[in-house]
MARPA-543562 format. One line per 2 residues: for each residue x negated, y, z negated of C-alpha. Coordinates in Angstrom, 2 decimals, always signed. Layout:
N
X Y Z; ... .
This chain:
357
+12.93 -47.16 -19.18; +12.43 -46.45 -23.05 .
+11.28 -42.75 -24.09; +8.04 -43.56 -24.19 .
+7.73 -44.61 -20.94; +9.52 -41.75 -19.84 .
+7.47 -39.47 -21.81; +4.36 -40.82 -20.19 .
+6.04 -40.63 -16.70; +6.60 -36.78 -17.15 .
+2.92 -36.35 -18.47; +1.29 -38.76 -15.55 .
+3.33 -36.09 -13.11; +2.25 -32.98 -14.64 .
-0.99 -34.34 -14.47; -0.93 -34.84 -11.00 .
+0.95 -31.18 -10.19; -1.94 -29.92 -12.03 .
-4.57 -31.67 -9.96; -2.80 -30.72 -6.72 .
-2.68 -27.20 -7.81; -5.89 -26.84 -8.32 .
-6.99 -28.37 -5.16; -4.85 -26.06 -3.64 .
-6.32 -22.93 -5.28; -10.21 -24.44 -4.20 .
-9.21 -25.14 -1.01; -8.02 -21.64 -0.61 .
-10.77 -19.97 -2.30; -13.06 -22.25 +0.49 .
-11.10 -20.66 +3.06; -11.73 -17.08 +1.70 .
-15.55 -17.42 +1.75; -15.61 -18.56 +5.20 .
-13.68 -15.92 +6.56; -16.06 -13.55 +4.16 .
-18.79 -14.95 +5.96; -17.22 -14.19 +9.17 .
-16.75 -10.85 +9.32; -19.23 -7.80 +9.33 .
-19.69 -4.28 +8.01; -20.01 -3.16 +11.93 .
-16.40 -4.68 +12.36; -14.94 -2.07 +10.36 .
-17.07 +0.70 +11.70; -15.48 +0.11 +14.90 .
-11.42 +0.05 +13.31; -10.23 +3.53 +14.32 .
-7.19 +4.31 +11.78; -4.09 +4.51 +13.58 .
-2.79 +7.24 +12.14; -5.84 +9.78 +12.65 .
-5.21 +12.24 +15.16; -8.69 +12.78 +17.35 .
-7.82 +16.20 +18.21; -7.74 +18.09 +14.51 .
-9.98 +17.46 +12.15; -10.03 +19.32 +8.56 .
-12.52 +19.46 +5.72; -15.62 +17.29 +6.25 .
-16.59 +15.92 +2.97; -20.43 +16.41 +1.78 .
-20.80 +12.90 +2.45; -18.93 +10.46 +5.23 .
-19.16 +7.12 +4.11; -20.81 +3.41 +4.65 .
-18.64 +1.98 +6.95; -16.72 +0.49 +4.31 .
-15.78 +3.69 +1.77; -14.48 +6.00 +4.65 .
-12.95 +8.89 +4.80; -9.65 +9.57 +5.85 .
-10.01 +13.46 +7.03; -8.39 +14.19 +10.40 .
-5.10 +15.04 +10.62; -2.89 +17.60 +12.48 .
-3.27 +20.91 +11.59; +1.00 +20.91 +11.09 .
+1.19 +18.31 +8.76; +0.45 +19.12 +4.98 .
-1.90 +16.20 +4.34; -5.92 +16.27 +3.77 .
-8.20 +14.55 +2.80; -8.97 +10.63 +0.83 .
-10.88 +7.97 +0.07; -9.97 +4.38 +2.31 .
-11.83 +1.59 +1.18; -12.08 -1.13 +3.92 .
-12.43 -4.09 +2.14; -9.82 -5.83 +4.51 .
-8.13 -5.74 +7.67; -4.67 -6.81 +8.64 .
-2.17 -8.30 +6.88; +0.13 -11.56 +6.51 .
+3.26 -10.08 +5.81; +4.24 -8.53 +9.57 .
+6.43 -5.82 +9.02; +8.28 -5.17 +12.20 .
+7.07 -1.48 +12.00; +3.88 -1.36 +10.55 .
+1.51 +0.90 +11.73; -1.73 -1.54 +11.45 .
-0.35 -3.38 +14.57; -1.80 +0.17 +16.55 .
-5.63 -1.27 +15.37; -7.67 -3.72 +17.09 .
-4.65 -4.23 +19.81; -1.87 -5.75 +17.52 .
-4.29 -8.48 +15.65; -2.96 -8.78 +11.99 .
-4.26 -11.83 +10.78; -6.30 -10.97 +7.90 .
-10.00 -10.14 +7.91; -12.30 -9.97 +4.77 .
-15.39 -8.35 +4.68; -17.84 -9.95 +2.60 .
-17.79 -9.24 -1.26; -21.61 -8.33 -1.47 .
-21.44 -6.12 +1.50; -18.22 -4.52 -0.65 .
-20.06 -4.31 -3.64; -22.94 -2.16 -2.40 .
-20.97 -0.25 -0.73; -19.17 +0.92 -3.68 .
-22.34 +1.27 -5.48; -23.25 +3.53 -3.00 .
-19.89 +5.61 -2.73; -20.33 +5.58 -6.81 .
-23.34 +7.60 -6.37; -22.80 +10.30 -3.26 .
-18.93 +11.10 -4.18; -19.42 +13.73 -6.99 .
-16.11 +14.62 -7.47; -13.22 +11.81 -9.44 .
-11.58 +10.25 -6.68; -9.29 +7.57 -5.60 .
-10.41 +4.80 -3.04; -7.29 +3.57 -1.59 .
-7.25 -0.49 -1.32; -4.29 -0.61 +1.00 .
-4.65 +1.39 +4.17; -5.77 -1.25 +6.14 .
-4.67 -4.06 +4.50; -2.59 -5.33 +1.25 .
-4.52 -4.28 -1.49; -3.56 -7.84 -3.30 .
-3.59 -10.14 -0.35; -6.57 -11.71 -1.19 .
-6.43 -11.51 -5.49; -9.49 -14.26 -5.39 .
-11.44 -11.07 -4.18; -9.74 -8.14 -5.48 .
-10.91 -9.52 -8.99; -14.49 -8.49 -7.95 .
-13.43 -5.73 -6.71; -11.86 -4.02 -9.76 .
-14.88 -5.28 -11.70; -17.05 -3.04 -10.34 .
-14.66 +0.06 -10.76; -14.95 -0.87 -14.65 .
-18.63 -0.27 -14.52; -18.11 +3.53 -13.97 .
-15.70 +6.03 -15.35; -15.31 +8.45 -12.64 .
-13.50 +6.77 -9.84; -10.97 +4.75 -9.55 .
-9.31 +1.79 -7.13; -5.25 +2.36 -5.81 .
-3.58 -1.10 -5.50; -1.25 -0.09 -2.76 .
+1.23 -3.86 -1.95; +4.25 -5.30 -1.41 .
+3.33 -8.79 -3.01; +5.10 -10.16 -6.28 .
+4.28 -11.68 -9.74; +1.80 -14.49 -8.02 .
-0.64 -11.82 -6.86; -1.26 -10.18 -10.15 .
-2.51 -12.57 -13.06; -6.16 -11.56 -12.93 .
-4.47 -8.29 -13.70; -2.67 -9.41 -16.09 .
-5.17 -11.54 -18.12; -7.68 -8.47 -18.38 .
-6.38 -4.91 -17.80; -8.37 -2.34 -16.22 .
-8.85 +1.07 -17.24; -9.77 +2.14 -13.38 .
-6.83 +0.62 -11.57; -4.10 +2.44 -9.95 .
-0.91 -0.17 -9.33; +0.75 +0.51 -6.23 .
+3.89 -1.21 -5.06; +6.21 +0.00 -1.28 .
+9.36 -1.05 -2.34; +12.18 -0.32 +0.73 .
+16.33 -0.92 -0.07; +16.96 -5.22 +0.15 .
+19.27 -4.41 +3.01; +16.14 -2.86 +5.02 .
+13.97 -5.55 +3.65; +16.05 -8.11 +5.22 .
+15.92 -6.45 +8.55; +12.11 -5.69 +8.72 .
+9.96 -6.94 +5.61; +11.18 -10.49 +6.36 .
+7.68 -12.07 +5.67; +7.11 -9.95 +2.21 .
+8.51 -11.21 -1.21; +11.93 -9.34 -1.69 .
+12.51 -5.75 -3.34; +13.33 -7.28 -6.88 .
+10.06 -9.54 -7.20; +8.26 -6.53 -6.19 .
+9.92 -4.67 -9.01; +9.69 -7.43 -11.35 .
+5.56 -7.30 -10.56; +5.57 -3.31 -10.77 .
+7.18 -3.96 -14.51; +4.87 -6.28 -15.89 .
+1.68 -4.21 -14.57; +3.38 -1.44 -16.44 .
+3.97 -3.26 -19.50; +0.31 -4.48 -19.44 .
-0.71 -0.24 -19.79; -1.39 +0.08 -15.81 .
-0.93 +3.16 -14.48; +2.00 +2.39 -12.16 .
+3.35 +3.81 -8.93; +5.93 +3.38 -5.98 .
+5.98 +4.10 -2.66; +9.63 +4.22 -1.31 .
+8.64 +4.63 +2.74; +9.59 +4.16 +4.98 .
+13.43 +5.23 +4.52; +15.30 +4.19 +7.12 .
+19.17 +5.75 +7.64; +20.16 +2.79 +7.85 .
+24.51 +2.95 +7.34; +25.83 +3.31 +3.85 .
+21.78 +4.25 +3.02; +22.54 +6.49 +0.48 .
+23.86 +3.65 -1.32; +21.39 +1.19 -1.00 .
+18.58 +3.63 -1.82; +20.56 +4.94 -4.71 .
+21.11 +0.98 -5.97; +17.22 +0.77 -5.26 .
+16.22 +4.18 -7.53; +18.20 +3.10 -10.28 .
+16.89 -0.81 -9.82; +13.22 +0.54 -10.31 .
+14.13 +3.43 -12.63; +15.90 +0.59 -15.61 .
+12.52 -1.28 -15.20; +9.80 +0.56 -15.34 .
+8.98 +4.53 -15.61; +6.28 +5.09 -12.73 .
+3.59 +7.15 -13.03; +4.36 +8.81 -9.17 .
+7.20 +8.12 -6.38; +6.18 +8.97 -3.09 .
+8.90 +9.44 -0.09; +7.92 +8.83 +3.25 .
+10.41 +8.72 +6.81; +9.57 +6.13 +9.33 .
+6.72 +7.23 +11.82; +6.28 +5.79 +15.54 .
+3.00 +5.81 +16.96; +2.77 +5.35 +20.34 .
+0.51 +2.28 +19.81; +2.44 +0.97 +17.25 .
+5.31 +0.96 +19.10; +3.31 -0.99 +22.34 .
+1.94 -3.35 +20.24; +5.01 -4.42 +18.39 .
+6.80 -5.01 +21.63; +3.88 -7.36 +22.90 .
+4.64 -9.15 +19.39; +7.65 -9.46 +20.05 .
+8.71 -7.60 +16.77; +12.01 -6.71 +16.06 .
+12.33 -2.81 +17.46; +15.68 -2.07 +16.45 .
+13.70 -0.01 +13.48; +12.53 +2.73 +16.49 .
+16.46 +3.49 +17.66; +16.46 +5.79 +15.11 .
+13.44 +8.45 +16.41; +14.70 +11.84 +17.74 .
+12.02 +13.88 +17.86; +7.94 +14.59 +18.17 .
+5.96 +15.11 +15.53; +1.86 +15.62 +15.29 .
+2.37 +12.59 +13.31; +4.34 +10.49 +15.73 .
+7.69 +10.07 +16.44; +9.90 +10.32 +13.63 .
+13.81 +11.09 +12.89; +15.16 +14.54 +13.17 .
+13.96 +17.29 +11.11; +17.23 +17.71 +9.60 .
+17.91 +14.13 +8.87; +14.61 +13.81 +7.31 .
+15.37 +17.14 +5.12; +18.46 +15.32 +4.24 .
+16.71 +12.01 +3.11; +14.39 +13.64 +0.99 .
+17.04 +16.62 -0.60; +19.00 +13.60 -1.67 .
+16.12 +11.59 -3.22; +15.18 +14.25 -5.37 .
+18.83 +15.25 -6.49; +18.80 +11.45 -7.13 .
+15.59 +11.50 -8.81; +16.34 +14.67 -10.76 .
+19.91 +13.73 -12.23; +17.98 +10.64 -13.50 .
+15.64 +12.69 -15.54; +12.97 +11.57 -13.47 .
+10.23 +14.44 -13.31; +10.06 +15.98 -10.31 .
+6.45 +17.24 -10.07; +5.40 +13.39 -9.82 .
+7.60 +13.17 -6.14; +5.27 +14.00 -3.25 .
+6.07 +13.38 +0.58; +3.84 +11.73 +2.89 .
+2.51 +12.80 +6.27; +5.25 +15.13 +6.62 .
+5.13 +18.45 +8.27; +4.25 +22.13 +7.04 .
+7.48 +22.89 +7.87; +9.26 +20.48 +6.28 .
+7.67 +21.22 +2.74; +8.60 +25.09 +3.56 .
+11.97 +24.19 +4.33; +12.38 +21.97 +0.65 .
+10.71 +24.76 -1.58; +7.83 +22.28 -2.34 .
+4.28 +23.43 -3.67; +1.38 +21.40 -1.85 .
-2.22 +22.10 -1.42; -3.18 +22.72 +1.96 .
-6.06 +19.96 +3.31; -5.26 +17.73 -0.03 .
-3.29 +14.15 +0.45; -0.73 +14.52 -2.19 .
-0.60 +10.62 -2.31; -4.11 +10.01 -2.99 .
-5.89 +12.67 -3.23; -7.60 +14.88 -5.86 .
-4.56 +16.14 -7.23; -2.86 +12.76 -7.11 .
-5.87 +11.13 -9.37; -3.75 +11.76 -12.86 .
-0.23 +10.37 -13.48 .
């Protein structure tokens, strides 16, 4: 074969890899709109968070939603958490974590779920209008916030029509999910990425892309002028875990400077728990619960106080600023106990005080 036949082989084939991509990408985006179609504002209604306690409930907001901007506002009265935005845009999600809490909705169902984009965008018009106050809407409380990017590009859209609110990005996908990012950065985005030690991934994130292409996505967001944060929960004591999460701090540290770390402990809800047995999920994650918390079971209060002291010596010997660390859903108690400052009935994660870096 001469060079210029060769030369024309390589161009027919790249040709045809381009044609089969982007049958691919239509046949997915055909798939999206169906399952759009499918699914109803009155479907969410009916999702009852997993993680809301029904017998405390703290500050009712002025307004309490559309079904699809909801408020997240019950919680125990001993755990230092309040009050934010979720914005049900999606339910479930493809990437199974043995011990995901979403498995405690809609008994154990986590194939995806879209709501459709017009019903979305009205709703947010809506919440645009009634929510006074600069808030966050959190994109990945029910779902992966960049599951579905096809949509999510709509989504963000419509944050960049108004200056006052803005969308959290909460994920675990990789590089793929974030070119419409990429090609046009948003000024009302929030990148979040949950980002657990590669020796826990293995064990229970099997189905999401690893730590370092999570990382490598949190970077390049960053780079492109995103305000960018991690979520490091949950943090399992797994053995030798001070040196994988110490390997993982100083992996994420040499790429990108977040904006925020959060810390969070692993949390068992009873119907997580029931419903990840009748999956037939891998529950070696619960062996290590010891106690009971008005957040679920969770490890022991000292082990936890542990986890966390050692994070922020970590954190702190790195230069790292430590008024950009909170804790989630942890107990009064457990704040006391670390000499942190919190704001009672205010989510340090995504609340008001969490809305600037």
């Amino acid at each position: 074969m001469t060079a210029k036949d060769k030369k024309k082989h390589r161009e027919a084939a790249l040709k045809a890899w381009r044609t089969i991509k982007r049958q691919k990408r239509e046949k997915a985006t055909r798939d999206v709109q169906k399952l759009t179609e499918f699914i109803k504002p009155e479907a969410m209604q009916k999702i009852k968070h997993p993680e809301i306690s029904e017998s405390h409930e703290l500050l009712e907001p002025a307004w309490n939603g559309n079904r699809i901007v909801v408020p997240f506002h019950k919680t125990p009265e001993s755990i230092a958490c309040g009050m934010f935005w979720e914005l049900r845009w999606a339910y479930g999600c493809p990437l199974d974590c043995s011990y995901c809490y979403l498995r405690g909705t809609t008994r154990g169902k986590m194939r995806p779920q879209y709501v459709r984009i017009d019903h979305v965008l009205g709703a947010l018009d809506e919440a645009f209008t009634k929510i006074r106050s600069p808030s966050i809407f959190n994109a990945g409380e029910l779902s992966d916030a960049l599951m579905n990017p096809q949509m999510m590009a709509q989504i963000v859209e419509r944050f960049e029509q108004q200056s006052k609110h803005k969308i959290y990005l909460l994920t675990k996908f990789g590089a793929r999910n974030i070119e419409f990012l990429l090609g046009h950065p948003r000024k009302q985005v929030i990148c979040g990425w949950s980002i657990n030690a590669p020796a826990v991934a293995k064990l229970w994130e099997k189905a999401a892309p690893p730590p370092e292409k999570r990382i490598e996505a949190a970077k390049q967001v960053s780079i492109a002028g995103y305000d960018t944060r991690i979520r490091i929960d949950p943090i399992f004591p797994v053995p030798d875990w001070q040196l994988h999460y110490g390997e993982l701090v100083d992996q994420i540290l040499v790429n990108l400077n977040p904006n925020r770390i959060i810390l969070g402990t692993p949390r068992g809800l009873w119907k997580t728990i029931k419903y990840a047995k009748e999956a037939c999920a891998d529950m070696s994650w619960t062996r290590f619960f010891k106690e009971d918390t008005g957040w679920g079971k969770k490890l022991s209060f000292e082990q936890r106080k542990e986890i966390y002291e050692f994070f922020y010596k970590k954190l702190d010997s790195a230069n790292f600023p430590l008024y950009r660390v909170s804790i989630c859903k942890e107990t009064v108690e457990m704040w006391d106990a670390l000499k942190l400052r919190y704001t009672p009935r205010v989510c340090s994660c995504y609340g008001k005080t969490a809305l600037q870096p």
